[in-house]
C-alpha positions as CSV (number, residue, x, y, z in Angstrom):
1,X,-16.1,-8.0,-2.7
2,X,-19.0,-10.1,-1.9
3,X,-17.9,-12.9,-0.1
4,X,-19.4,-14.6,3.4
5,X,-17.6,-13.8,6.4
6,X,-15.9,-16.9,6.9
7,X,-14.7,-16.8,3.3
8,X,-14.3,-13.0,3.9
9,X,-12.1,-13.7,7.1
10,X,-9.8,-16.8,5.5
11,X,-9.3,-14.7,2.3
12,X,-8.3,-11.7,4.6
13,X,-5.9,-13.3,7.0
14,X,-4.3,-15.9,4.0
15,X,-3.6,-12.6,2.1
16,X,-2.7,-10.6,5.7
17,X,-0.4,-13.1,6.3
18,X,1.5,-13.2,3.4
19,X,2.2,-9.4,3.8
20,X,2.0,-8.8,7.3
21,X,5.6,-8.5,7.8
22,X,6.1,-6.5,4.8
23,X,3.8,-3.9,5.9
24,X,5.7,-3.6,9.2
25,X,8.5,-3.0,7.4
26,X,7.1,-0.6,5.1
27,X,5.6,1.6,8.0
28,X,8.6,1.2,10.3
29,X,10.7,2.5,7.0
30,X,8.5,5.9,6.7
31,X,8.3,6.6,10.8
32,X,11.3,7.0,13.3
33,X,9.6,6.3,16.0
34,X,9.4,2.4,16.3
35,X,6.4,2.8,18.8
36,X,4.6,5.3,16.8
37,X,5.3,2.8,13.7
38,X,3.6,0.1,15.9
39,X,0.6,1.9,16.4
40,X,-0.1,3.1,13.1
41,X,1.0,-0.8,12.0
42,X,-2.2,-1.4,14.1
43,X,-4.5,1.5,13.3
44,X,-3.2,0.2,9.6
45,X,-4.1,-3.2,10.3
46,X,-8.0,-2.3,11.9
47,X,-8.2,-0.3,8.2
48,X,-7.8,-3.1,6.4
49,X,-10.0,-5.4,7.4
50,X,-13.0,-3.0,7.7
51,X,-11.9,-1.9,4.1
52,X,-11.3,-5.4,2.4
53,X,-14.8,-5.1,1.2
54,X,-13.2,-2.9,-1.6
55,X,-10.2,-5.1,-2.3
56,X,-10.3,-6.5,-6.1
57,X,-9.3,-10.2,-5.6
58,X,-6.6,-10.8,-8.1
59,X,-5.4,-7.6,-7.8
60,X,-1.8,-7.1,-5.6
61,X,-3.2,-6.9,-2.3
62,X,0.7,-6.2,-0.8
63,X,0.5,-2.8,-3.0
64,X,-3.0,-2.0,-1.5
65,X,-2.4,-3.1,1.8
66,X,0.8,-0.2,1.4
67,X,-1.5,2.2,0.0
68,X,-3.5,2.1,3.3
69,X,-0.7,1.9,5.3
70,X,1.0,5.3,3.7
71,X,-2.1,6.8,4.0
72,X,-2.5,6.1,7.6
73,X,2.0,7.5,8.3
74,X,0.5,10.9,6.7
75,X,-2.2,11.2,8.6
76,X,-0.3,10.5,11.6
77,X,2.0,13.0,10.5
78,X,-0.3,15.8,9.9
79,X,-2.1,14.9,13.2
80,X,1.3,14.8,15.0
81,X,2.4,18.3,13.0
82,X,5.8,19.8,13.9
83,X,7.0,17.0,16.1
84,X,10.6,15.7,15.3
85,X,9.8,12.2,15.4
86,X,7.4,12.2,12.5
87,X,8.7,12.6,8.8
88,X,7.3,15.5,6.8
89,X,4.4,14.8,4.6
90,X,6.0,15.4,1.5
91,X,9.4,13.1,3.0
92,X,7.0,10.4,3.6
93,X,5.4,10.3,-0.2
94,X,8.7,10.9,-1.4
95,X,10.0,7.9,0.7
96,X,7.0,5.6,-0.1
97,X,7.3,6.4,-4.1
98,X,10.7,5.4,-3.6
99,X,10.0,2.4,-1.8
100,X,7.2,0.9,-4.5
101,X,9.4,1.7,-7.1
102,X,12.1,-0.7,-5.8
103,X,10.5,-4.0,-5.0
104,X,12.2,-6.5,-7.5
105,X,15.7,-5.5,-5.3
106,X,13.5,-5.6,-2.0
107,X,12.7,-8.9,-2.8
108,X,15.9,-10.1,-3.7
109,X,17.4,-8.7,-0.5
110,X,14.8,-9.7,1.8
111,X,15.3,-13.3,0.1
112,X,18.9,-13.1,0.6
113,X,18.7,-11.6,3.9
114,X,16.5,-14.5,5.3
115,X,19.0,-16.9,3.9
116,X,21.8,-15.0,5.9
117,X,20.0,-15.0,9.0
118,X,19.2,-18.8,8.7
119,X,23.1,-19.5,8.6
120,X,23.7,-17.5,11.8
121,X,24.2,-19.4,14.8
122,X,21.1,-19.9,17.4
123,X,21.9,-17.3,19.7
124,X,22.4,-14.8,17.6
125,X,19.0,-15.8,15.5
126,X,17.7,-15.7,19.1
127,X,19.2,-12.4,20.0
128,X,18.0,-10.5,16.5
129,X,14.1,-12.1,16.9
130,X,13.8,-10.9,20.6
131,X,15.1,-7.1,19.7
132,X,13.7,-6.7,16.0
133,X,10.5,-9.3,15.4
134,X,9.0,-9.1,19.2
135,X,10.7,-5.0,19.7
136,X,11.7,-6.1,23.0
137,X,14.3,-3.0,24.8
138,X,17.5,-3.6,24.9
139,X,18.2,-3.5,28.4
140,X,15.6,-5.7,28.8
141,X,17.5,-8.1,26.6
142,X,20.2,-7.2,28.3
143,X,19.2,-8.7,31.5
144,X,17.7,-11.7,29.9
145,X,20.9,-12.8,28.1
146,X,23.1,-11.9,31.4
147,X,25.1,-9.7,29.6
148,X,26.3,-6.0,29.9
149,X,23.8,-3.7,27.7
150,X,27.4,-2.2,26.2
151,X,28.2,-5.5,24.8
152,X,24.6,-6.4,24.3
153,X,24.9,-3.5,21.5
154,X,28.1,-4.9,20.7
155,X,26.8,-8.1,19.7
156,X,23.6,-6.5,17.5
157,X,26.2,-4.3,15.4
158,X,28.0,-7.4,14.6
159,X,25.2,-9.4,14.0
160,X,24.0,-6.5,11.7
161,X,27.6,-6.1,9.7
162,X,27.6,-10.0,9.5
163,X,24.3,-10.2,7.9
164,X,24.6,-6.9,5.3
165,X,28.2,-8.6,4.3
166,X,26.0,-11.9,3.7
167,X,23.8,-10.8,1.5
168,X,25.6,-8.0,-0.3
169,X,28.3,-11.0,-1.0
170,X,25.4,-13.1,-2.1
171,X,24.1,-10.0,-4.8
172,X,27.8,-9.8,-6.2
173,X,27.2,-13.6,-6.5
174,X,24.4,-13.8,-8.2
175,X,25.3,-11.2,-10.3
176,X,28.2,-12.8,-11.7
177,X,26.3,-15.9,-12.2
178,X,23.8,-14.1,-14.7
């Protein structure tokens, strides 16, 4: 791809942008460790861009930016070896085969979900951005919002229900629509 580097830097982050969450997501799905999925989110992130010389424009750079990423969760995991935090290998090609061959529902989920979390009131919106989109601790939170860490968790498992009622009621919807 033979671009200069200020086209070379708005194509990367205008395309970046549009997947950056998704690769997060992606990453965080194939690791249980959310700060070992951070740093491989970054180390996948640094690959990218000194890769995106190779990138194909026209081509789906969300499915290439997820190659990279899986790529970079198995070599994590054969550099991490027998630790318990890390998926297997195999798991993790298994899990990521799974997870390509499903983005049509993905997409209608994550589409639904957003609209669920947009009809949730403020704190809550407020409570689930601060633990999930900046991975703030929970007792940290916990302090912040002056309440119990007890209840804290309280309030994120009813948050959670709330929102996987939302959307699975807004499937069955749709479905019966079609």
């Amino acid at each position: 791809m033979e671009l200069s580097d200020d086209r070379k830097t708005e194509d990367f982050l205008r395309l970046y942008n549009q997947e950056q969450r998704r690769i997060h997501a992606y990453i965080r799905t194939l690791m249980f460790s959310p700060e070992e999925a951070e740093d491989v989110f970054q180390e996948t992130c640094i690959a990218l861009w000194r890769s995106f010389d190779q990138f194909e424009p026209g081509t789906d750079f969300g499915a290439w930016a997820r190659t990279t990423a899986r790529y970079r969760v198995l070599a994590h995991a054969r550099k991490r070896g027998t630790d318990k935090h890390v998926f297997a290998s195999e798991t993790v090609e298994r899990l990521a085969e799974e997870i390509e061959d499903m983005p049509g529902e993905l997409a209608a989920r994550s589409a639904k979900l957003e609209g669920c979390v947009g009809k949730l009131p403020d704190a809550d919106r407020q409570l689930l951005a601060s633990r999930y989109l900046e991975g703030k601790p929970a007792s940290e939170l916990a302090e912040e919002f002056k309440r119990p860490l007890s209840t804290l968790y309280k309030s994120l498992r009813r948050i959670r229900r709330a929102l996987l009622q939302c959307v699975e009621l807004s499937l069955k919807q749709e479905e019966h629509s079609l």
